[in-house]
C-alpha positions in Angstrom: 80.7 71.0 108.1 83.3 70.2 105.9 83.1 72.4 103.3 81.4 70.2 100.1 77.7 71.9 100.4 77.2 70.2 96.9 78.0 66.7 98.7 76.4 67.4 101.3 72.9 67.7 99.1 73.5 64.6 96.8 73.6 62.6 100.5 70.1 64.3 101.2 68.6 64.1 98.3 67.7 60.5 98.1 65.7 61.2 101.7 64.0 64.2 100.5 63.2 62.0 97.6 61.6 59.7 100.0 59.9 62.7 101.5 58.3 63.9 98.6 56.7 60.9 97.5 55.7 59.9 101.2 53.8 63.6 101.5 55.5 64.2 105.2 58.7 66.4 105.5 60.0 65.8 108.9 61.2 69.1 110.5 64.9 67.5 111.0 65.1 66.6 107.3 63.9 69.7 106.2 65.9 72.7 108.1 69.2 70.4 107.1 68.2 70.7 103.0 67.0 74.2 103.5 70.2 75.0 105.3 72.6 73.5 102.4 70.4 75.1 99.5 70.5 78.6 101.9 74.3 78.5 102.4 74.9 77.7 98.5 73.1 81.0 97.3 69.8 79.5 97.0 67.3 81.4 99.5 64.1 80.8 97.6 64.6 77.1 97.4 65.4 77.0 101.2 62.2 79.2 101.8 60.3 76.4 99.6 61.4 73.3 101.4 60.7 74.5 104.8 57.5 75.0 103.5 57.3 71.9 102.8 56.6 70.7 106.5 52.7 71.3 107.9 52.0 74.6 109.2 51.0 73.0 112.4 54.8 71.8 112.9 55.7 74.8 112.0 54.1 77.1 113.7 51.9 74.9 115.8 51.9 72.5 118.9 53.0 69.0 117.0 56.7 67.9 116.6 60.0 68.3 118.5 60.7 71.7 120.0 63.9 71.9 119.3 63.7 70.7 115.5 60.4 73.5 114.6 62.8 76.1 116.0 65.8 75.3 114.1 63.3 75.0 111.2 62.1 78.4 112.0 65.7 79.8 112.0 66.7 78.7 108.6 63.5 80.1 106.6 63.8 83.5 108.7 67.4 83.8 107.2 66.6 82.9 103.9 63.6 85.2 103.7 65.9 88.2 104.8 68.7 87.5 102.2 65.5 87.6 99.5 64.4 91.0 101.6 61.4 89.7 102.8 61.5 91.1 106.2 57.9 91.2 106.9 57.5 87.6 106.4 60.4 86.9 109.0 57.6 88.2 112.0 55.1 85.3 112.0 58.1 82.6 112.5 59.3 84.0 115.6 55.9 84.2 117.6 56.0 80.7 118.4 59.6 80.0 118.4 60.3 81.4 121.4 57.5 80.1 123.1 58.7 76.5 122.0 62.3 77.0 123.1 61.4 78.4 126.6 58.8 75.2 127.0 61.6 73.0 126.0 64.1 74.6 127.9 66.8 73.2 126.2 70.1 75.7 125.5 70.1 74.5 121.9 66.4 75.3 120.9 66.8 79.2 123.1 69.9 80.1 121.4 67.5 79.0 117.8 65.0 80.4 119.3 66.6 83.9 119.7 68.5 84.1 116.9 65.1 84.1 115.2 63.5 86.8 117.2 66.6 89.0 116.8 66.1 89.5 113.5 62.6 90.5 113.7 63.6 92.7 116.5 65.1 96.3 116.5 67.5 98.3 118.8 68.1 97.1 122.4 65.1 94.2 121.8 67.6 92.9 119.1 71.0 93.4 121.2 68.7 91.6 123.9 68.0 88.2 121.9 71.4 87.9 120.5 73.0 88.2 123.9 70.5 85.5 125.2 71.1 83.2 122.1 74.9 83.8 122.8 74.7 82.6 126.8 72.1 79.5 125.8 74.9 78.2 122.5 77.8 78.8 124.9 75.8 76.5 127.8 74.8 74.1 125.1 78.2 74.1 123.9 77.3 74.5 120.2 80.3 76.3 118.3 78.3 76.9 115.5 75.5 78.6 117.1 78.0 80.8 118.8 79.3 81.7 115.9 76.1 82.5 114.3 75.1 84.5 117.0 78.6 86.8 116.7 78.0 86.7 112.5 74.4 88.3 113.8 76.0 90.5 116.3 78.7 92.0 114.0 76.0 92.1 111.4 73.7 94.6 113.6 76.6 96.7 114.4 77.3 97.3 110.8 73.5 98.0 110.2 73.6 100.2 113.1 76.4 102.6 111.9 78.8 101.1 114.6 82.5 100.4 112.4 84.5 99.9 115.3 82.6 97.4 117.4 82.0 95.6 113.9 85.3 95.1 113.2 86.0 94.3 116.8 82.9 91.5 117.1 83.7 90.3 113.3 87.1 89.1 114.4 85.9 87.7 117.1 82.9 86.5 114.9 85.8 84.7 111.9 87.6 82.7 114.8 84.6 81.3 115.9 83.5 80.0 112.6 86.7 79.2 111.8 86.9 76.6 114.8 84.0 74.6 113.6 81.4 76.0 111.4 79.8 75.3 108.2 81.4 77.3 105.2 78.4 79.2 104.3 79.0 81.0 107.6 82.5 81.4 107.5 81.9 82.8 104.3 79.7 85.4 106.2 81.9 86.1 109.0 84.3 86.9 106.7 82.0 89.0 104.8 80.7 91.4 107.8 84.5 91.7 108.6 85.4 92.7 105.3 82.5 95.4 105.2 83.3 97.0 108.7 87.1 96.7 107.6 86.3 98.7 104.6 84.1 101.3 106.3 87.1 101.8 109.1 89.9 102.6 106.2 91.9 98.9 106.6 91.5 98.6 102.9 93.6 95.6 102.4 92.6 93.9 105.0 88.7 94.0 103.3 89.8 92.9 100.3 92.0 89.9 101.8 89.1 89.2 103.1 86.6 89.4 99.9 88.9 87.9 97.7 89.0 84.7 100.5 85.6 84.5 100.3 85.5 84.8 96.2 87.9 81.4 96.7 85.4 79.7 99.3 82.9 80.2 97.2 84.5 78.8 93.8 85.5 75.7 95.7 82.3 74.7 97.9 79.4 76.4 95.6 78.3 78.8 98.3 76.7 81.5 96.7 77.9 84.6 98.4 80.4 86.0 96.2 78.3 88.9 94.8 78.8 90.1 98.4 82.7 89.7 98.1 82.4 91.6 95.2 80.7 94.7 96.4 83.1 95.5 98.8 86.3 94.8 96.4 84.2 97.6 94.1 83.7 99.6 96.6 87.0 99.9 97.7 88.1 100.1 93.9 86.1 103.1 93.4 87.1 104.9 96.4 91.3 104.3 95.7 90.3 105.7 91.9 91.0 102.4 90.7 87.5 103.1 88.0 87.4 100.1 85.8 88.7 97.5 88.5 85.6 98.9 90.5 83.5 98.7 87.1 84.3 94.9 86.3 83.2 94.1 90.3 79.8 95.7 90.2 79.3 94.5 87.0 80.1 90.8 87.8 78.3 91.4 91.2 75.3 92.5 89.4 74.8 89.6 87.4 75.5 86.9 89.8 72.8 88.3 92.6 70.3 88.4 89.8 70.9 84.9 89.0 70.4 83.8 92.5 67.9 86.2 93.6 69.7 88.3 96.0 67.9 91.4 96.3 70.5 93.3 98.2 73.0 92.1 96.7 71.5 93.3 93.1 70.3 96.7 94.3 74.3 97.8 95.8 75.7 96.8 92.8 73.4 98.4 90.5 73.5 101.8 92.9 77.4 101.2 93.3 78.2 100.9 89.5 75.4 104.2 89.0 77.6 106.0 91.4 80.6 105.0 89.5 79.2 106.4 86.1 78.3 109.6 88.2 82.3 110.3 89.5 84.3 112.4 86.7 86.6 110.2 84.8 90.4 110.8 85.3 90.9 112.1 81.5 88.8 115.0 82.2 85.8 113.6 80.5 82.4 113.7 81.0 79.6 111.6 83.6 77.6 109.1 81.9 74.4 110.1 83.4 72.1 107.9 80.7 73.6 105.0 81.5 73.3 106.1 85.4 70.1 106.5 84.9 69.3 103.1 83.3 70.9 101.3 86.3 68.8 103.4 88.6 65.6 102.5 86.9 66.6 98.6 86.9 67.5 99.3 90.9 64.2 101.0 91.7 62.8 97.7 90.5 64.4 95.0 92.8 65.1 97.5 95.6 63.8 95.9 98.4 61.9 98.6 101.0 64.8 98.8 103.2 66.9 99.9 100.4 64.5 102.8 98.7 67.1 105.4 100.5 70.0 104.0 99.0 68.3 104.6 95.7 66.5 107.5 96.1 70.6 108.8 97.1 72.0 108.2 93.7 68.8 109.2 92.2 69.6 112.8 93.7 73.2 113.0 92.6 72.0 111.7 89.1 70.0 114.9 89.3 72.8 117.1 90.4 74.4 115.5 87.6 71.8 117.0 84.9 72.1 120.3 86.9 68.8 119.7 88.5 69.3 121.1 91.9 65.5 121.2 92.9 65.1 117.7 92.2 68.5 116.8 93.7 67.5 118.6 96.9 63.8 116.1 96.9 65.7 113.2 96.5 67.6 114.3 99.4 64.7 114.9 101.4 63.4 111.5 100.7 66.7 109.5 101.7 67.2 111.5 104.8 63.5 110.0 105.8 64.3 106.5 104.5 67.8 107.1 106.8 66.3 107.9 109.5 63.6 105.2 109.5 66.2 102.4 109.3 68.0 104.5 112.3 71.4 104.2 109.9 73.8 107.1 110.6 75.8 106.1 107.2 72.5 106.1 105.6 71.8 109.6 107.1 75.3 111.4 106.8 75.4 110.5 103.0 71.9 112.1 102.6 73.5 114.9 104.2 75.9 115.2 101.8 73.8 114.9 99.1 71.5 118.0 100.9 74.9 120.0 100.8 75.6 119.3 97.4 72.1 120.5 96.7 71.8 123.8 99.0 72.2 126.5 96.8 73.6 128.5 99.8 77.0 127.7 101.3 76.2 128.2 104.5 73.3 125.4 104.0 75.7 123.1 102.6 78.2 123.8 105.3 76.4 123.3 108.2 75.0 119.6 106.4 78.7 118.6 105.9 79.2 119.4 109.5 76.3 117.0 110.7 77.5 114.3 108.3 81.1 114.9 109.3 79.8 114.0 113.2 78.2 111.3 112.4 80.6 109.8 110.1 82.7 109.7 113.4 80.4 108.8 115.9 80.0 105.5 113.1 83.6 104.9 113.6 84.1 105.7 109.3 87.2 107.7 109.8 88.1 107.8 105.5 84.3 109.4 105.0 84.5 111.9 108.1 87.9 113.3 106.7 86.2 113.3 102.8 83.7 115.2 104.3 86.7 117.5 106.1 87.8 117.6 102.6 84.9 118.8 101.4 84.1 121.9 104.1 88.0 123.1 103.5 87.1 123.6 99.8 83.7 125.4 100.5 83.9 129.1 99.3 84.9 131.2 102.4 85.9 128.9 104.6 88.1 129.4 107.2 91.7 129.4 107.2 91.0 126.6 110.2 88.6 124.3 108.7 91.1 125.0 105.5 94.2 123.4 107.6 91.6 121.0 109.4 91.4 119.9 105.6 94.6 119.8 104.5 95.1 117.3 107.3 92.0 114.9 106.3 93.9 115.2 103.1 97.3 113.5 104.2 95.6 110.9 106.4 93.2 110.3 102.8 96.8 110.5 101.0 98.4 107.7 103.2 95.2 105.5 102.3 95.6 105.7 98.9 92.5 107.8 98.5 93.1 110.4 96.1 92.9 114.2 97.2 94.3 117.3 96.6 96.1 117.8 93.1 95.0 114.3 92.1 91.8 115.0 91.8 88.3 115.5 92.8 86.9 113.2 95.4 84.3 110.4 94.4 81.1 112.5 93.3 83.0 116.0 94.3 83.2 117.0 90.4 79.5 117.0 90.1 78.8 120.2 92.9 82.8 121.1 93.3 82.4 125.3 93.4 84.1 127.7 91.3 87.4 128.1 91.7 89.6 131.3 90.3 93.2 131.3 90.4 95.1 134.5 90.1 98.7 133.3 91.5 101.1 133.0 89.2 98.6 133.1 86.4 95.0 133.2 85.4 92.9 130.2 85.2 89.1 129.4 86.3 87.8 125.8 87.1 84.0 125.4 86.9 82.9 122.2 87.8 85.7 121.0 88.6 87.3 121.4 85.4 89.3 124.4 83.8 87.1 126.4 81.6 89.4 126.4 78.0 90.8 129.5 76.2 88.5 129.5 73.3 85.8 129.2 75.6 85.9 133.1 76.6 85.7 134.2 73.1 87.9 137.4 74.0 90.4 138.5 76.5 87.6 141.2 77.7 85.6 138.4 79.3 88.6 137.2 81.2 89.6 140.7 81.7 86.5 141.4 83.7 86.7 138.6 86.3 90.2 139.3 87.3 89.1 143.0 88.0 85.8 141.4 89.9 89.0 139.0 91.8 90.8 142.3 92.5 88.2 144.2 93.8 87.5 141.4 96.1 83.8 141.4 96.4 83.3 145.2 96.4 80.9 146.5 93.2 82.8 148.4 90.6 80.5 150.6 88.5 79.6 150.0 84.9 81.5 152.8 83.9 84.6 152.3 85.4 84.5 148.5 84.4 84.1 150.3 80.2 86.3 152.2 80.7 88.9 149.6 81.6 87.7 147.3 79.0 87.7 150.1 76.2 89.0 152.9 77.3 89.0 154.8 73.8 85.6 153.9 72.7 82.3 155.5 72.9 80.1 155.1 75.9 76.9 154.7 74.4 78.3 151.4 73.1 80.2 150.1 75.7 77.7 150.2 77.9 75.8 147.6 75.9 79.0 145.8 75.0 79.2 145.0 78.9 75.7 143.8 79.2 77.0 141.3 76.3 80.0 140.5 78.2 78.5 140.0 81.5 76.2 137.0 79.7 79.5 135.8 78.3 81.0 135.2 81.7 77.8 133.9 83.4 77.4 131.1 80.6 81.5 130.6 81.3 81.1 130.6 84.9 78.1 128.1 84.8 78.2 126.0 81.6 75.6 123.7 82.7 72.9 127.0 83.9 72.3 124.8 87.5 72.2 128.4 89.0 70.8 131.3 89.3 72.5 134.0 86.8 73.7 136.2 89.4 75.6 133.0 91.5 78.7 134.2 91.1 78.7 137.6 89.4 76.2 140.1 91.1 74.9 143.0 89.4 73.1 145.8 90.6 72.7 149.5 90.4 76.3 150.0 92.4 77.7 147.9 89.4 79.1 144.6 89.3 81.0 142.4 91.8 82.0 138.9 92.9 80.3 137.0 95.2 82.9 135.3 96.8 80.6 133.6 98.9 80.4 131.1 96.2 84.0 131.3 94.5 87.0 129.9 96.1 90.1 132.2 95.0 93.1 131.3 95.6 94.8 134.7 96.5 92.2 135.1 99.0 93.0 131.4 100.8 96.5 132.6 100.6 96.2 135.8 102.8 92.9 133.7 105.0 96.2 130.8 106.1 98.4 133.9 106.3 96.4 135.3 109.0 95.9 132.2 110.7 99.0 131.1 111.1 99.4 134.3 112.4 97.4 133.6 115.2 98.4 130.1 115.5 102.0 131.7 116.1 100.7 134.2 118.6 99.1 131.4 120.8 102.9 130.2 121.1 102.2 126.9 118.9 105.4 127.2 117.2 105.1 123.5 115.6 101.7 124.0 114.1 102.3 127.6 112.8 105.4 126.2 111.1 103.5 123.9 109.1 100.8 126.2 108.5 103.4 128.8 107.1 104.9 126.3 104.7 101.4 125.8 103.3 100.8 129.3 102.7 104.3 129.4 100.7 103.3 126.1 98.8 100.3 128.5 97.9 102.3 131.4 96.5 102.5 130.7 93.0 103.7 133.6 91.6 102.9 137.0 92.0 98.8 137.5 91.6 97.9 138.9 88.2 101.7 138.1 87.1 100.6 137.9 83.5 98.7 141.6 84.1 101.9 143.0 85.7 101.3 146.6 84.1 97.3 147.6 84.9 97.1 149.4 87.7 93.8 148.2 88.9 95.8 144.8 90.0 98.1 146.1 91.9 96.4 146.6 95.1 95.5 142.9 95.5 99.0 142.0 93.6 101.0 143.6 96.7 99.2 142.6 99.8 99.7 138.6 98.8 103.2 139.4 98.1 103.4 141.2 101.7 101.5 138.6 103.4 103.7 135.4 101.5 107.0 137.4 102.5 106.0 137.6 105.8 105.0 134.0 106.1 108.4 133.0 104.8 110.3 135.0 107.1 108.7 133.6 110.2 109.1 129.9 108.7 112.9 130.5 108.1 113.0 131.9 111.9 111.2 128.8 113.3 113.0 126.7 111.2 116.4 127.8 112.9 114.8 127.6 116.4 113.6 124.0 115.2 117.3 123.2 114.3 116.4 122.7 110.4 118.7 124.3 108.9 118.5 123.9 105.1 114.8 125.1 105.9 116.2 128.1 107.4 118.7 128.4 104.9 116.0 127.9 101.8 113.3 130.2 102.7 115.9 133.3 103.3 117.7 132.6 100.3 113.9 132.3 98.4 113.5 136.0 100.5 116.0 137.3 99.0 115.4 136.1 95.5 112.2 137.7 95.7 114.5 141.5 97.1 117.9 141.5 97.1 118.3 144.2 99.4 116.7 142.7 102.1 119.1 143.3 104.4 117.6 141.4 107.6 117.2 138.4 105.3 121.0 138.8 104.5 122.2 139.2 108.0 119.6 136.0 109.0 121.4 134.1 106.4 124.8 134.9 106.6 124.4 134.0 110.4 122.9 130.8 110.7 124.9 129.5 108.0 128.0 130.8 110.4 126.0 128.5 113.0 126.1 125.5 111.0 129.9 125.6 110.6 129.2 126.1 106.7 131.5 129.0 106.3 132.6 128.6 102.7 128.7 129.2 101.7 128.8 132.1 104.5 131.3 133.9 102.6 129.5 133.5 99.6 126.6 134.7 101.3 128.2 137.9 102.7 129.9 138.9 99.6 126.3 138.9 97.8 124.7 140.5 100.7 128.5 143.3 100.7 127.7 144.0 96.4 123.9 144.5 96.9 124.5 147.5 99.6 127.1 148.9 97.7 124.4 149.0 94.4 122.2 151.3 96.5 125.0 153.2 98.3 123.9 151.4 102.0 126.6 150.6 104.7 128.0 147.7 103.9 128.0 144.9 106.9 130.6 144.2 109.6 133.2 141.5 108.4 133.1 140.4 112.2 130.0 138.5 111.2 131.8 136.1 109.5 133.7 135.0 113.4 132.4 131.6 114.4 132.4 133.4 117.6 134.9 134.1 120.7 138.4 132.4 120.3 138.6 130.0 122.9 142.1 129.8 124.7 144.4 127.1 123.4 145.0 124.1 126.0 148.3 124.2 127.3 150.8 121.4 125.7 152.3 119.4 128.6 155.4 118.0 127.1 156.6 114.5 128.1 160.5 114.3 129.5 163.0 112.9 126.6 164.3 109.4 127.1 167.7 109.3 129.0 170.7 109.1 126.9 171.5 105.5 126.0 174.9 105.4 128.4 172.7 106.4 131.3 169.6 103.9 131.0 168.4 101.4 133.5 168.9 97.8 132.3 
């Protein structure tokens, strides 16, 4: 109880001594050793010296109730921290029997402790709430705090975040008033993992690094747990090698101590780390992935085969083996479901998506796994996933904003998003992504193809006239004639055929798709199936158009926001550096429309908002992009009159005066300039002067 488990064992050695040469373990002697080796790390020796005592006080008729159950209790929890859950069953048959025949509080709330973790579902919920009422009646703190350790432990296995982290604060109080530090050490340990799975990062890893302390100073042997989450929690902030030294050191102390769990996370966590795209743009490790995974798939315990067969799947994806991905996939989503696990189950899903080779597969799996991530409580993975759908090729300008959103909430968790980088595992299945706005450049998984890697400006060529086209097919002949107008037919023809490989082997270095993924050829000619390419011109005009509607609902505070993110999106003009070929300019003028359109109606909101360097911003931005704008001029001219900034409303009208007089248009009204109707002077009352001096009142 006081914390010194190594103490605590040289005192009981000299009576287990005694034991062993005597031949008789006595049930009291036994479950006490077994509980000190079981809350220093040491299951199997726990599970060895309850074995120890006859089978027939055991399991049987002979010995103190309440001592066989408490007996009972300690091997069922060491055989579940070395994943033997079958063997857990046979110990609880005749535990409860015993407790209920005793009657005594202290052997029913063993008793059920016991049978709850054989049990599942509401049977489970069931025996933890009876061991709760009989430890709180036998007044036994340390039950009771077992029993919420239990509790918050089955609401982390059943997906519920919230009510873990509700139940494991409640669960660390309790143990913090009076129990043993093996089971502080696991109170704090289910807190930390519910805290992590909620988003209250630093609150986990307060948590895990207290329990990496507990650990050093009483020789409990739990801190390959402690140092799971802090790698989880690494790897999902970006912080790669701080993860990388956790698993690591995680992996190595649950093999030494036989933790199977324990071993199998941080050999599937450190897998998954190799898997994410290094920040410097370089490459997966998949071999050494792989060699984890193999080592994994050896100590996985049953319970755990999903976890593995998960990373297993995005290994696959890694090697650009979508079939197999999509088996593995299949095979945790039955492994998910048989543990009843919705985190299990929503990141099979997401696997599945990463796998479908149609986007409207993949979407409607990130949709399931986006539900359940919420129903779990996991409000970081449900807006990943929200991430994830707004980058999907076609998506809609909603979900897009819907994502944008996930993305600041991520953003204020430290998670990176957006510019920063892919998400954790995005890299390996992100889709291909053209950008025309303000300059030409293609990212295919997740990384921007290089210049040498086109061979000739032809190839490039041709995908920005697929971009401007926008899906339709443009014929073979027009596409030659484009690409070489001067030459002969007969060769261009083949020439294209050529180029068209060219492009596909750009477009998909690794060949994980079909060749016609994202360029389409048929007998109408070639086009783009932007089904499966995210451009950015066409995400401009998408937002454009819904915030269009947004505005027309009269949600004036959400369309503002919504217009400021298509103008974050306006780069540059599309095609800027084709500004010549006629062929672009179709495309090239409706984004320009559509972005001057957006900023006109953010300027206007932004003066109805009272912002007035907003206001002031866009319209001076409007007219950057046409000086002879004349609404813009008369929009800025006025509400900088508003503000009371008159010396920058001169300015302003004398700009706006000179550009009507370069086209020969009336120039405006000077009135404009009036702050507005003169308001009448107050009268002055004057006060009378002070008598002469002669005539004064003394």
């Amino acid at each position: 109880m006081a914390g010194d488990a190594r103490g605590a064992l040289r005192t009981l050695l000299p009576l287990a001594e005694a034991a062993d040469r005597a031949g008789h373990w006595p049930p009291d002697l036994a479950w006490r050793v077994a509980m000190v080796h079981y809350m220093t790390g040491s299951p199997q020796a726990a599970v060895e010296v309850c074995r120890r005592v006859p089978d027939a006080v055991r399991h049987g008729d002979d010995g103190d109730d309440v001592e066989a159950v408490l007996l009972s209790t300690v091997e069922a929890a060491a055989l579940f921290g070395l994943g033997d859950a079958e063997g857990i069953g046979p110990l609880v048959a005749g535990a409860v029997a015993r407790a209920e025949r005793s009657g005594r509080p202290q052997a029913l709330a063993a008793a059920h402790l016991v049978a709850a973790g054989a049990a599942e579902g509401e049977a489970q919920a069931e025996h933890l709430r009876l061991a709760g009422e009989a430890a709180t009646a036998a007044g036994d703190v340390v039950t009771l705090a077992r029993v919420l350790v239990n509790q918050t432990f089955t609401a982390l296995a059943r997906s519920r975040f919230d009510e873990a982290a509700a139940v494991g604060t409640a669960a660390l109080r309790a143990a913090e008033a009076g129990a043993p530090p093996g089971l502080l050490v696991t109170a704090r340990l289910n807190l930390a993992e519910a805290l992590r799975r909620v988003g209250r990062f630093d609150e986990a890893v307060f948590h895990a690094e207290r329990v990496l302390l507990t650990c050093r100073r009483t020789g409990v042997g739990r801190a390959a747990s402690a140092l799971l989450v802090l790698g989880w929690v690494a790897r999902t902030l970006g912080r790669r090698e701080r993860a990388r030294v956790a698993y690591e050191e995680a992996a190595e102390l649950a093999a030494a101590q036989g933790q199977a769990r324990e071993h199998t996370y941080a050999l599937t966590g450190l897998a998954w780390l190799l898997l994410d795209a290094p920040a410097d743009g370089g490459q997966p490790d998949s071999a050494a992935a792989a060699d984890l995974l193999a080592r994994a798939e050896e100590v996985a315990p049953p319970h755990l085969r999903g976890d593995v067969d998960t990373v297993r799947g995005w290994l696959a994806l890694a090697r650009g083996d979508l079939d197999a991905a999509a088996r593995s996939a299949e095979a945790a989503l039955a492994a998910a479901r048989a543990q009843r696990s919705l985190a299990d189950i929503a990141q099979a899903l997401e696997l599945s998506a990463a796998a479908s080779r149609q986007s409207a597969g993949a979407r409607a799996a990130l949709e399931e796994a986006h539900a359940l991530w919420l129903q779990a409580g996991a409000a970081p993975a449900a807006d990943r996933v929200l991430v994830l759908v707004g980058r999907l090729p076609g998506t809609s300008s909603r979900d897009r904003a819907a994502a944008r959103d996930a993305a600041a909430r991520l953003a204020l968790l430290g998670i990176r998003v957006a510019d920063a980088g892919p998400l954790p595992g995005e890299a390996l299945t992100a889709p291909l992504q053209v950008q025309v706005l303000g300059g030409f450049e293609v990212r295919a998984a997740g990384r921007p193809v290089p210049f040498a890697a086109w061979r000739s400006r032809q190839a490039r060529t041709l995908v920005k006239v697929l971009v401007a086209r926008r899906g339709r097919p443009v014929p073979r002949g027009e596409i030659c004639e484009l690409l070489w107008p001067d030459d002969d037919p007969q060769r261009t023809a083949h020439r294209l055929s050529v180029l068209l490989s060219v492009v596909r082997g750009v477009l998909d270095p690794a060949k994980a798709w079909p060749p016609d993924r994202y360029v389409r050829a048929d007998t109408l000619g070639l086009s783009l199936d932007l089904s499966n390419v995210v451009v950015d011109a066409e995400e401009l005009l998408r937002d454009a158009a819904h915030a269009d509607d947004v505005l027309a609902d009269g949600d004036e505070e959400r369309a503002r926001d919504l217009l400021a993110e298509v103008d974050a999106l306006y780069r540059g003009d599309a095609f800027d550096d084709e500004p010549y070929e006629a062929w672009a300019d179709g495309l090239r003028e409706e984004v320009r429309a559509a972005w001057l359109r957006s900023l006109r109606r953010h300027a206007r909101l932004c003066r109805g908002a009272g912002d007035v360097d907003g206001a002031v911003g866009d319209l001076v931005r409007l007219l950057a992009a046409d000086p002879y704008d004349e609404s813009a001029h008369h929009a800025l001219v006025r509400t900088l009159v508003a503000a009371g900034r008159h010396g920058e409303a001169r300015r302003a009208f004398d700009r706006w005066t000179h550009a009507m007089e370069h086209i020969d248009a009336p120039v405006p009204d000077p009135d404009l300039l009036a702050a507005g109707p003169r308001r009448p002077r107050p009268a002055v009352v004057r006060l009378p002067e002070d008598p002469a001096p002669s005539r004064r009142v003394l």
